[in-house]
PQR file with spaces between the fields and no chain letter, atoms N, CA, C, O and H, PARSE charges and radii, in Angstrom:
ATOM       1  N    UNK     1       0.842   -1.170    0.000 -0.4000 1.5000
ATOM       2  CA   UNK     1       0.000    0.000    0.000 -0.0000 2.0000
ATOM       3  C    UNK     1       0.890    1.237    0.000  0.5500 1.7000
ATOM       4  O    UNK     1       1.898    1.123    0.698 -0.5500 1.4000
ATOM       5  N    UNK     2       0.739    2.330   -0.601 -0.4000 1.5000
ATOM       6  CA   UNK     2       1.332    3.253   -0.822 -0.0000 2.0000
ATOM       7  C    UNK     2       0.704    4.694    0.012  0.5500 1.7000
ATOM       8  O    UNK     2      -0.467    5.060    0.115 -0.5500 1.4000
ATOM       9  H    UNK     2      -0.079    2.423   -1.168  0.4000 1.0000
ATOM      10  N    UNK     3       1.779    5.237    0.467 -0.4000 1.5000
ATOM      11  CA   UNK     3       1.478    6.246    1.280 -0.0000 2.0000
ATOM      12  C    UNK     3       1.845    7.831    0.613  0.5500 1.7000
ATOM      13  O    UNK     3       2.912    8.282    0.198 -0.5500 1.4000
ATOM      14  H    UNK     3       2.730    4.940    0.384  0.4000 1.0000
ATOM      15  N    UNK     4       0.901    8.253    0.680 -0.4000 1.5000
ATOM      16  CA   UNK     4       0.830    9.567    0.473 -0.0000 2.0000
ATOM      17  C    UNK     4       1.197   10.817    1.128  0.5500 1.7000
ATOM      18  O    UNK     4       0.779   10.999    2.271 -0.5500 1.4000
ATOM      19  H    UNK     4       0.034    7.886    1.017  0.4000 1.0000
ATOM      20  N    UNK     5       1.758   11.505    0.692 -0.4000 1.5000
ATOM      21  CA   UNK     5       1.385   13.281    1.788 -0.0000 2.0000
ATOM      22  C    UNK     5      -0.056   14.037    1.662  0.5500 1.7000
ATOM      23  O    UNK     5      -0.615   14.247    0.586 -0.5500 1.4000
ATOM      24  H    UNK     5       2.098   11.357   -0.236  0.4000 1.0000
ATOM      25  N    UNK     6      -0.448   14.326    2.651 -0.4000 1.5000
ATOM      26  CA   UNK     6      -2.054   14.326    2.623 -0.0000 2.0000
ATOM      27  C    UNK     6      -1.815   16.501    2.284  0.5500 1.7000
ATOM      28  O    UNK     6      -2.783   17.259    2.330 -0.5500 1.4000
ATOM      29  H    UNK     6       0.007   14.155    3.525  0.4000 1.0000
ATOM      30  N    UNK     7      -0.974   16.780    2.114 -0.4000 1.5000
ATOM      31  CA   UNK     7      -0.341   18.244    1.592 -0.0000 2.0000
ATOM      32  C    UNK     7      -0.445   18.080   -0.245  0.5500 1.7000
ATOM      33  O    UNK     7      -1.229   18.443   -1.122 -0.5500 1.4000
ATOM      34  H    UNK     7      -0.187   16.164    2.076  0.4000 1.0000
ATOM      35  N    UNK     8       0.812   17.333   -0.170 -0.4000 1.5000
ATOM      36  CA   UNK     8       0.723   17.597   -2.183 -0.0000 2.0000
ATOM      37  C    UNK     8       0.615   16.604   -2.465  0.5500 1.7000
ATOM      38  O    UNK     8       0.571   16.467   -3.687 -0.5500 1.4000
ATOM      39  H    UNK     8       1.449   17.038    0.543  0.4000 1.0000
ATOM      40  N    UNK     9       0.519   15.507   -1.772 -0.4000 1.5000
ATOM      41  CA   UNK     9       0.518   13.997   -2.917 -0.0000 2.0000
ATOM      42  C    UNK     9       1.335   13.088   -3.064  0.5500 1.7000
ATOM      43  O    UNK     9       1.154   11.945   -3.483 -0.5500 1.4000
ATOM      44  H    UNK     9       0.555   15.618   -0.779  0.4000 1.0000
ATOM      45  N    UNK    10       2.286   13.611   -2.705 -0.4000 1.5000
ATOM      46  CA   UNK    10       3.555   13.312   -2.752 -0.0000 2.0000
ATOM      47  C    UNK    10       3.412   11.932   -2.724  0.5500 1.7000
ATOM      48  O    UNK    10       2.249   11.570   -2.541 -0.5500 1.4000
ATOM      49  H    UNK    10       2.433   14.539   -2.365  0.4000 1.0000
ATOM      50  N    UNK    11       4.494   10.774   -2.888 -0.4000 1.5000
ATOM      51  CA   UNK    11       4.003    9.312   -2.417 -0.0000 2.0000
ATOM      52  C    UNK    11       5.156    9.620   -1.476  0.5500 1.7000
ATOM      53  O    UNK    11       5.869   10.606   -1.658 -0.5500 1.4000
ATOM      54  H    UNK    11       5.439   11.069   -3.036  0.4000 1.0000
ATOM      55  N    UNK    12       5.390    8.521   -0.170 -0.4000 1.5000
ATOM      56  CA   UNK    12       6.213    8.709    0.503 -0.0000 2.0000
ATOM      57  C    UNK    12       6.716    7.106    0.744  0.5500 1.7000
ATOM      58  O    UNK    12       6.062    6.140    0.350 -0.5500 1.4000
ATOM      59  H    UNK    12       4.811    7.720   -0.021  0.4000 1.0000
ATOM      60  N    UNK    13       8.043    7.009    1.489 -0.4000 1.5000
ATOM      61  CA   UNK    13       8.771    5.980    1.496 -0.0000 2.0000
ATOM      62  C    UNK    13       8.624    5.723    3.180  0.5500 1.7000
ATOM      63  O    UNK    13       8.975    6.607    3.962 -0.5500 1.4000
ATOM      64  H    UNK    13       8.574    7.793    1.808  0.4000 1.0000
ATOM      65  N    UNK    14       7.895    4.015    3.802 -0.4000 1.5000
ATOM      66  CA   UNK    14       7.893    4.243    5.247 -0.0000 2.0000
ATOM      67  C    UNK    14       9.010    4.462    6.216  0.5500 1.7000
ATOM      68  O    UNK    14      10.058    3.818    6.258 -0.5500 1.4000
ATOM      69  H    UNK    14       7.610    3.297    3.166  0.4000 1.0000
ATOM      70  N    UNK    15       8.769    5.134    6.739 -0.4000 1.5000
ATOM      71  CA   UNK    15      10.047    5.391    7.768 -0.0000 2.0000
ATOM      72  C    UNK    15      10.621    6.966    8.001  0.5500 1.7000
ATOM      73  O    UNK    15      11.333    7.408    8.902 -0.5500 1.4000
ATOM      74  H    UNK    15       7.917    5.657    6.705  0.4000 1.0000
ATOM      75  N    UNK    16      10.054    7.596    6.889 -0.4000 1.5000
ATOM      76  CA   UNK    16       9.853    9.390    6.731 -0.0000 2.0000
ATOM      77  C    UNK    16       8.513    9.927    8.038  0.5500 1.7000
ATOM      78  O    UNK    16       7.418    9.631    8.516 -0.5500 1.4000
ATOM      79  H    UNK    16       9.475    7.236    6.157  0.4000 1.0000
ATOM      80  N    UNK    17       9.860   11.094    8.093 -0.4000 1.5000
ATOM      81  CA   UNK    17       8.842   11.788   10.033 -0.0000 2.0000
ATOM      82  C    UNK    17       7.900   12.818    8.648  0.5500 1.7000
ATOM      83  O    UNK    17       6.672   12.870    8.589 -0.5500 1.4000
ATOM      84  H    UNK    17      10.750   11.334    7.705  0.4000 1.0000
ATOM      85  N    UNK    18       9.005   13.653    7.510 -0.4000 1.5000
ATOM      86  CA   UNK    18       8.253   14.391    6.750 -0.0000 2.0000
ATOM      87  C    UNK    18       8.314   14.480    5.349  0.5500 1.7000
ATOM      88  O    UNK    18       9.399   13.982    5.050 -0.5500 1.4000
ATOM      89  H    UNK    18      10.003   13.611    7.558  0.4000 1.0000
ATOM      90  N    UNK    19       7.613   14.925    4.110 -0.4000 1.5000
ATOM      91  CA   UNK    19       7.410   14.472    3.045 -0.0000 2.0000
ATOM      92  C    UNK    19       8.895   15.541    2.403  0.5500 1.7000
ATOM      93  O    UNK    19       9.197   16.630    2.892 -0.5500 1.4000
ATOM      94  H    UNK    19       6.732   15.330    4.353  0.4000 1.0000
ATOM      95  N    UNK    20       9.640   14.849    1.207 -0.4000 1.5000
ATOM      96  CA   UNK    20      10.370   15.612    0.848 -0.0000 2.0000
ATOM      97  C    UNK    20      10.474   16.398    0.131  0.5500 1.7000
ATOM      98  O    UNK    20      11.429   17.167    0.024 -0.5500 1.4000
ATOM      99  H    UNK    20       9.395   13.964    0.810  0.4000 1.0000
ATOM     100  N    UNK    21       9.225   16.349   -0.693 -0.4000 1.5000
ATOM     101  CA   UNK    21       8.806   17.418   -1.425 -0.0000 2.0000
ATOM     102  C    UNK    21       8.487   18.821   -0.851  0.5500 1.7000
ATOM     103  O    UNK    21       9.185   19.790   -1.151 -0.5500 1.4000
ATOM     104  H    UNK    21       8.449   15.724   -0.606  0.4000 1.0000
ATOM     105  N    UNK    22       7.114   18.945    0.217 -0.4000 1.5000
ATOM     106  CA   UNK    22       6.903   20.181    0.398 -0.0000 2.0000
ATOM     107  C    UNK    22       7.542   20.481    2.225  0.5500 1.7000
ATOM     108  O    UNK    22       7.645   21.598    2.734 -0.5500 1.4000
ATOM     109  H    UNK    22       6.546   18.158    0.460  0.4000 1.0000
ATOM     110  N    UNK    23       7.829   19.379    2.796 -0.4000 1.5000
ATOM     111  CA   UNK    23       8.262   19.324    3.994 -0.0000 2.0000
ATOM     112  C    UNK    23       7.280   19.128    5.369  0.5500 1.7000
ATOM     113  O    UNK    23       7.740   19.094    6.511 -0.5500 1.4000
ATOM     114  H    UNK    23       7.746   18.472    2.383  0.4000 1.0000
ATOM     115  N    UNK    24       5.810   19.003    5.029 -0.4000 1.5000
ATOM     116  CA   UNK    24       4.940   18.760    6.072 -0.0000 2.0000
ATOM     117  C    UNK    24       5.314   17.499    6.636  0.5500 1.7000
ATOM     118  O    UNK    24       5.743   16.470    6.115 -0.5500 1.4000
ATOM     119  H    UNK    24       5.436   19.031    4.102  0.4000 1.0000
ATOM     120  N    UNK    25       4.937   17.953    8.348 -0.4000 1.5000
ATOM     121  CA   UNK    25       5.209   16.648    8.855 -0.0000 2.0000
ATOM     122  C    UNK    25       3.605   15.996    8.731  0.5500 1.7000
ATOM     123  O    UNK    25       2.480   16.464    8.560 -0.5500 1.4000
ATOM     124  H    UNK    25       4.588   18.789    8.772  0.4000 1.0000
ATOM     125  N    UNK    26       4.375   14.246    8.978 -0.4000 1.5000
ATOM     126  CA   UNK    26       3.193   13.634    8.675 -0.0000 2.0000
ATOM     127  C    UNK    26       2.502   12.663    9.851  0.5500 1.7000
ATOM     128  O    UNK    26       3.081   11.959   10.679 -0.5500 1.4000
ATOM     129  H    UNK    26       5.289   13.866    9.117  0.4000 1.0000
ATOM     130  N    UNK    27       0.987   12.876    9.630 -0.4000 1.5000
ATOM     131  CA   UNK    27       0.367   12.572   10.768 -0.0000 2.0000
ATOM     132  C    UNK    27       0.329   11.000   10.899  0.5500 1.7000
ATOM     133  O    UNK    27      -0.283   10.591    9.912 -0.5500 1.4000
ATOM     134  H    UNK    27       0.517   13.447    8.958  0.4000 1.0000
ATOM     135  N    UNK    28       0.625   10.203   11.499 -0.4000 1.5000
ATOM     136  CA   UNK    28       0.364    8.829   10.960 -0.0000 2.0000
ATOM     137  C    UNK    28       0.089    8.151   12.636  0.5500 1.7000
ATOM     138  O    UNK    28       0.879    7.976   13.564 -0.5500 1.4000
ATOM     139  H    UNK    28       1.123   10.536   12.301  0.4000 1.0000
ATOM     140  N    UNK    29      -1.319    7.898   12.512 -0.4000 1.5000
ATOM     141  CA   UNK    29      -1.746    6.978   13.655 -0.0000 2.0000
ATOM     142  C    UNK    29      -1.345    5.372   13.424  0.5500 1.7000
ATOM     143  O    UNK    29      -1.652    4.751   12.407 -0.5500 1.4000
ATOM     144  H    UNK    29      -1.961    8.040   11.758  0.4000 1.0000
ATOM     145  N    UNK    30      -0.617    4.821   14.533 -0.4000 1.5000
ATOM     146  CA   UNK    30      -1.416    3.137   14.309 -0.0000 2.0000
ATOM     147  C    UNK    30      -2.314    2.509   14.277  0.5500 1.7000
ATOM     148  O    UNK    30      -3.421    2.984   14.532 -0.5500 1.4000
ATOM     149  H    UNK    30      -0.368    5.326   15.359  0.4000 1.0000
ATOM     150  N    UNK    31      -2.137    1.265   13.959 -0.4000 1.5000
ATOM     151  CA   UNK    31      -3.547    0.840   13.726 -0.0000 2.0000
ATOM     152  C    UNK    31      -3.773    0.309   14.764  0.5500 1.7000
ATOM     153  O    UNK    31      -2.886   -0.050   15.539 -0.5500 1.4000
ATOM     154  H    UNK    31      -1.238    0.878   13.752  0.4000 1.0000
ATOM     155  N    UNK    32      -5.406    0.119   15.028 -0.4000 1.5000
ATOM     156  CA   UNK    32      -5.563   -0.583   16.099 -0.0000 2.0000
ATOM     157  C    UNK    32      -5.641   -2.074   15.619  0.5500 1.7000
ATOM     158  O    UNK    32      -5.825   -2.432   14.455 -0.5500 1.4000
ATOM     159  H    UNK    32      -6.127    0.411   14.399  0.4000 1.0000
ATOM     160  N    UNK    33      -5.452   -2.970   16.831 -0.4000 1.5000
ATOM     161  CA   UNK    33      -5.151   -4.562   16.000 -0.0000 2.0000
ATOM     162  C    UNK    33      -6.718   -4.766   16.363  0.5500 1.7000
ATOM     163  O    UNK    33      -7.346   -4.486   17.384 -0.5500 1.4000
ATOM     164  H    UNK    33      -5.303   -2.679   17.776  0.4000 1.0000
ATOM     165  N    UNK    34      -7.132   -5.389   15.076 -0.4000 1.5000
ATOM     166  CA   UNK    34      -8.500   -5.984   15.040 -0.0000 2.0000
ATOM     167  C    UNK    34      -9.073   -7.633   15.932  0.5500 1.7000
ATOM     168  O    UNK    34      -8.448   -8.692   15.980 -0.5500 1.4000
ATOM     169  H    UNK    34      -6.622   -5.616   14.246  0.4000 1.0000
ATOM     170  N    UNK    35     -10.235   -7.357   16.447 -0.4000 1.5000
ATOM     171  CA   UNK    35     -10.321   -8.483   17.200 -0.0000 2.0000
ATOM     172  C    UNK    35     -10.424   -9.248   15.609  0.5500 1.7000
ATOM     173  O    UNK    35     -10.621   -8.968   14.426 -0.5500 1.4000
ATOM     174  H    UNK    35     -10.742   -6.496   16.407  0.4000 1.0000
ATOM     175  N    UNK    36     -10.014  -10.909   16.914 -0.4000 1.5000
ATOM     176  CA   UNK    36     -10.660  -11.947   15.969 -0.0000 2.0000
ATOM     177  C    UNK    36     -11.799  -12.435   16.062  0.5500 1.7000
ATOM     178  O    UNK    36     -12.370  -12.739   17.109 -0.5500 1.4000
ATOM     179  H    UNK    36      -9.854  -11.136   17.875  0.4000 1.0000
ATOM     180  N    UNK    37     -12.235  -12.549   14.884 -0.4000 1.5000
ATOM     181  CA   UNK    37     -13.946  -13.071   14.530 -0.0000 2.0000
ATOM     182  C    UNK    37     -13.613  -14.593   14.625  0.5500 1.7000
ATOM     183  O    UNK    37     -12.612  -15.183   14.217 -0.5500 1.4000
ATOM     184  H    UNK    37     -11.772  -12.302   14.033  0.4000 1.0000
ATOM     185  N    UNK    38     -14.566  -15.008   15.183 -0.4000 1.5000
ATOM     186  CA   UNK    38     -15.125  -16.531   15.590 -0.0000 2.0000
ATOM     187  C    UNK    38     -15.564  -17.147   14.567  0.5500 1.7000
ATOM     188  O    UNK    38     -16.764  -17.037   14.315 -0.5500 1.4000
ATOM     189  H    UNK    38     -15.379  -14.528   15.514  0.4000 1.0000
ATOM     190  N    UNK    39     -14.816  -17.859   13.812 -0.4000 1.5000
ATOM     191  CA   UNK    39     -15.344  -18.527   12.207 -0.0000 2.0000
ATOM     192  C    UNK    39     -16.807  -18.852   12.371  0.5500 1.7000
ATOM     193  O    UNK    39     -17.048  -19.060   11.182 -0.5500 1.4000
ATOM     194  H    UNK    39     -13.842  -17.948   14.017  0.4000 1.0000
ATOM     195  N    UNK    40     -17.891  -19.035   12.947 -0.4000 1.5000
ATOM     196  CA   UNK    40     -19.260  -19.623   12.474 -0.0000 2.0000
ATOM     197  C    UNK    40     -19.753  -17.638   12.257  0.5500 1.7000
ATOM     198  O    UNK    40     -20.033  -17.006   11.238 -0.5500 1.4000
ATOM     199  H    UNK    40     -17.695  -18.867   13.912  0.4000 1.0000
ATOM     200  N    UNK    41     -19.691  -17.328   13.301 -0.4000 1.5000
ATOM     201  CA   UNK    41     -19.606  -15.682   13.451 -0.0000 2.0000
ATOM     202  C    UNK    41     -19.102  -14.900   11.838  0.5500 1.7000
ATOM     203  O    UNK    41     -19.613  -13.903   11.327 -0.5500 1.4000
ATOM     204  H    UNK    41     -19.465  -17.841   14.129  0.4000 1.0000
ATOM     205  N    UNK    42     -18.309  -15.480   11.468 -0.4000 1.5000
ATOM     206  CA   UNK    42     -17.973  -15.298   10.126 -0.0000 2.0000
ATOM     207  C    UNK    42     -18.298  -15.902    9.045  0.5500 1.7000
ATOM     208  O    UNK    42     -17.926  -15.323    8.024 -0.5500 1.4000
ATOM     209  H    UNK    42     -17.895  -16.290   11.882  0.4000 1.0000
ATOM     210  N    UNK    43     -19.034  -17.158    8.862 -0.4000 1.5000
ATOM     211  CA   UNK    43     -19.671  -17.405    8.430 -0.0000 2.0000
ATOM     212  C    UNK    43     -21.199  -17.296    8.209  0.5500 1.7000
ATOM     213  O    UNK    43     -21.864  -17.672    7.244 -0.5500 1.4000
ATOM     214  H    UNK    43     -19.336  -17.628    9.691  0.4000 1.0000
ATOM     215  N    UNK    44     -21.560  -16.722    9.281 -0.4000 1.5000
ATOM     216  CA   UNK    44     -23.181  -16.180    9.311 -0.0000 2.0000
ATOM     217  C    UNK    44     -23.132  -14.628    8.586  0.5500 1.7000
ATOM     218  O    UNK    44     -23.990  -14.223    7.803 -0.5500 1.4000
ATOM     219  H    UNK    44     -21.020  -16.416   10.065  0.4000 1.0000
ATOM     220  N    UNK    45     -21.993  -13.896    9.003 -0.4000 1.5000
ATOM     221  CA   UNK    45     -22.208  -12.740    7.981 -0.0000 2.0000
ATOM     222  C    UNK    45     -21.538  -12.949    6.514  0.5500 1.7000
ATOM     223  O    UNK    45     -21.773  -12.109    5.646 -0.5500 1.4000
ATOM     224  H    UNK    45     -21.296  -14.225    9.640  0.4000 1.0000
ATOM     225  N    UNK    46     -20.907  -13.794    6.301 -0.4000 1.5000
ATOM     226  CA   UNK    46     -21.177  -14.333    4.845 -0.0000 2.0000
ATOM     227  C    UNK    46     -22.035  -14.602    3.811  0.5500 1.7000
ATOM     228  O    UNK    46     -21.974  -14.181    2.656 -0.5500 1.4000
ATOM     229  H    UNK    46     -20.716  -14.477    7.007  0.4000 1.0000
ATOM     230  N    UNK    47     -23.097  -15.570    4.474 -0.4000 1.5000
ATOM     231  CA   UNK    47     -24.360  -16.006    4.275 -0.0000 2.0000
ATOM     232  C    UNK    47     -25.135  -14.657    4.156  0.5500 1.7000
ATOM     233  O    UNK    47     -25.278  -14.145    3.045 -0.5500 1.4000
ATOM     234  H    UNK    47     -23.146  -15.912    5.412  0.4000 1.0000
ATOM     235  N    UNK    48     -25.547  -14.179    5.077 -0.4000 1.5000
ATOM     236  CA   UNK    48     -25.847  -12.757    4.874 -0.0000 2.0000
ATOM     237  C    UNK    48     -25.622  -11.513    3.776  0.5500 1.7000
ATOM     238  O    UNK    48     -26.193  -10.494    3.388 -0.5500 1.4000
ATOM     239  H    UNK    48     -25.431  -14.596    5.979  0.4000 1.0000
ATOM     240  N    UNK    49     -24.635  -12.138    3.583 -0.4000 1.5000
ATOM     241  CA   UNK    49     -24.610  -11.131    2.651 -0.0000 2.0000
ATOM     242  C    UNK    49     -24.603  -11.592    1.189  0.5500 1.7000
ATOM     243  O    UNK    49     -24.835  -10.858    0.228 -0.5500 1.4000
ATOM     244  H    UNK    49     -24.171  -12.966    3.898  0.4000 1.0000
ATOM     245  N    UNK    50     -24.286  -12.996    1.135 -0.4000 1.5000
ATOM     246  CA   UNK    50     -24.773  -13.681    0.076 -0.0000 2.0000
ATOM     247  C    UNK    50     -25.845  -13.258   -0.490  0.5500 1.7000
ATOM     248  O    UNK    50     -25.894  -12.859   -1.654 -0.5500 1.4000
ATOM     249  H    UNK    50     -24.098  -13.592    1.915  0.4000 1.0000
ATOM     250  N    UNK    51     -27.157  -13.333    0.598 -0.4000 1.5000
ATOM     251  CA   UNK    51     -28.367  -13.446    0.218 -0.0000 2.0000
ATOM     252  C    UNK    51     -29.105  -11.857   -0.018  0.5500 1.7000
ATOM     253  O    UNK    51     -30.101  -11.602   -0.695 -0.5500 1.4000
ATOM     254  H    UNK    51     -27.117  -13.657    1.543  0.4000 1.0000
ATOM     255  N    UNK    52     -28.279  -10.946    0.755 -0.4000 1.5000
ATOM     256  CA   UNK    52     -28.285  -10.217    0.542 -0.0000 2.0000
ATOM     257  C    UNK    52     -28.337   -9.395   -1.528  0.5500 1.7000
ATOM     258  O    UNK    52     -29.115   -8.791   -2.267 -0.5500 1.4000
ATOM     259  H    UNK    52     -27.470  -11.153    1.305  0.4000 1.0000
ATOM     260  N    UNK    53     -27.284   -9.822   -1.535 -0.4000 1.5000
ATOM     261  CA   UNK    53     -26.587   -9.633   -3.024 -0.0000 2.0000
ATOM     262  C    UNK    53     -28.172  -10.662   -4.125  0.5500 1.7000
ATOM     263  O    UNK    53     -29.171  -10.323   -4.760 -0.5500 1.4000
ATOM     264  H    UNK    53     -26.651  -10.313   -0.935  0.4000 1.0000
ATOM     265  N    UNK    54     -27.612  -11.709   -3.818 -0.4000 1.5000
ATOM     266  CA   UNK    54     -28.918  -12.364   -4.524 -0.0000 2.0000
ATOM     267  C    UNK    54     -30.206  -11.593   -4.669  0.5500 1.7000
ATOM     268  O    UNK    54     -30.691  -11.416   -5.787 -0.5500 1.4000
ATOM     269  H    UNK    54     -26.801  -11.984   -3.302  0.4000 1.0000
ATOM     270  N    UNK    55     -30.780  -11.123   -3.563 -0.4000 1.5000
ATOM     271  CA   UNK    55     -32.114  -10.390   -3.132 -0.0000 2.0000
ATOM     272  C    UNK    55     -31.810   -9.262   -4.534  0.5500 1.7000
ATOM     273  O    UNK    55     -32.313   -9.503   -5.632 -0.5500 1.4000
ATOM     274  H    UNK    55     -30.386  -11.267   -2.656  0.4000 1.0000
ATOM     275  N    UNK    56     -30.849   -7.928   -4.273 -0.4000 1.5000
ATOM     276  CA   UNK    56     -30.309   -7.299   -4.881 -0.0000 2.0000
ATOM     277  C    UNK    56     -30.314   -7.608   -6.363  0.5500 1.7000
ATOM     278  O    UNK    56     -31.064   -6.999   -7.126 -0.5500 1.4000
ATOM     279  H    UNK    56     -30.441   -7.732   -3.382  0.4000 1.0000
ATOM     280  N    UNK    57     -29.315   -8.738   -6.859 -0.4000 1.5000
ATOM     281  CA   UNK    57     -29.551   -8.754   -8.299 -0.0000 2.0000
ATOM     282  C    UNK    57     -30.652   -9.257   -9.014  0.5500 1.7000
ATOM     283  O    UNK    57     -30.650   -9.233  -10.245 -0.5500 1.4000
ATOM     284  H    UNK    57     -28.706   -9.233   -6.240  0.4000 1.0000
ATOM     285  N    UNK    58     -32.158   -9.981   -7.975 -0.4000 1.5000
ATOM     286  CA   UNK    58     -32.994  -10.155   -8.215 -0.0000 2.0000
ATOM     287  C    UNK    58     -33.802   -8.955   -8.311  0.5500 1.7000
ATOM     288  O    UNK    58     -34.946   -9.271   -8.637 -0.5500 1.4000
ATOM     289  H    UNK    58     -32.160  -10.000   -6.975  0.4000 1.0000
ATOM     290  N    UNK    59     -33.659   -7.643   -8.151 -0.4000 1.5000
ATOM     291  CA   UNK    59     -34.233   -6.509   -8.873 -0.0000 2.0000
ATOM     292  C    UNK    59     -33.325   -5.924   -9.300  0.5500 1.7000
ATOM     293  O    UNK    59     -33.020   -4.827   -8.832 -0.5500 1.4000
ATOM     294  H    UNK    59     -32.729   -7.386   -7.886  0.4000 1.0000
ATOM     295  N    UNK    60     -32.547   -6.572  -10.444 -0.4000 1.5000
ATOM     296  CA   UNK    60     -31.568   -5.916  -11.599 -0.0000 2.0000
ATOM     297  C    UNK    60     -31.246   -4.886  -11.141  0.5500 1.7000
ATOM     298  O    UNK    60     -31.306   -3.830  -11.772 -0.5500 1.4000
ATOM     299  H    UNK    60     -32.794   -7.463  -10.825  0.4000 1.0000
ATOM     300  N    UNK    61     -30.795   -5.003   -9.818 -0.4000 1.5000
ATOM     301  CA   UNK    61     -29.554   -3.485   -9.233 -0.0000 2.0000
ATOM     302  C    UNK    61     -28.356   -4.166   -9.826  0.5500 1.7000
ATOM     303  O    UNK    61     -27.859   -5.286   -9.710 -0.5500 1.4000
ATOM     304  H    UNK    61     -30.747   -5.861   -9.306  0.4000 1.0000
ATOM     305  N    UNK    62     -28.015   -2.849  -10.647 -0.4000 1.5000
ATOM     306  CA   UNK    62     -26.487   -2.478  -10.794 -0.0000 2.0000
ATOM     307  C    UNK    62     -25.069   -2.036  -10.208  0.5500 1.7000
ATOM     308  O    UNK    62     -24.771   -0.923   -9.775 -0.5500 1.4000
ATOM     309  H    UNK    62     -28.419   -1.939  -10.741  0.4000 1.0000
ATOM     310  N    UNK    63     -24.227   -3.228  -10.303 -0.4000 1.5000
ATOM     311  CA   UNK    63     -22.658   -3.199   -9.434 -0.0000 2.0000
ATOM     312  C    UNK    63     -22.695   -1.718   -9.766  0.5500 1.7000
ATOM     313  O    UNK    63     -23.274   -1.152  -10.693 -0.5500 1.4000
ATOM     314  H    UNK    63     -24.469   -4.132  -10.656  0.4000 1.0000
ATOM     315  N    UNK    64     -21.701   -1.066   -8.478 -0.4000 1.5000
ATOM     316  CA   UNK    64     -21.094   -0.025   -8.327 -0.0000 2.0000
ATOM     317  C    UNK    64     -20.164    0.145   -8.522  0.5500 1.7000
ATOM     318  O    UNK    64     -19.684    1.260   -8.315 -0.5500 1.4000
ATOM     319  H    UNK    64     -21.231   -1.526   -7.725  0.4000 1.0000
């Protein structure tokens, strides 16, 4: 994934405090670590959304 300067665009290389183009420093939060989902738990919103989609292309809605 490629990181940007949220100033000019710049792309940036990780490990930069600031961009070398225009010199803003850059804001960069961590991430928070995501719980883990309980595979049936993940499998029920699968299903879900399966049927979801089905429902959906059963009144010829169009992908976005």
């Amino acid at each position: 994934m490629a990181v940007s300067c949220q100033e000019c665009g710049a792309q940036l290389r990780l490990g930069t405090d600031s961009c070398p183009l225009c010199g803003a420093e850059l804001k960069v939060k961590p991430r928070e670590k995501a719980e883990p989902q309980a595979p049936d738990e993940y499998h029920d919103n699968v299903r879900q959304l399966r049927e979801e989609l089905k429902r959906l292309r059963g009144h010829d809605a169009e992908a976005v």
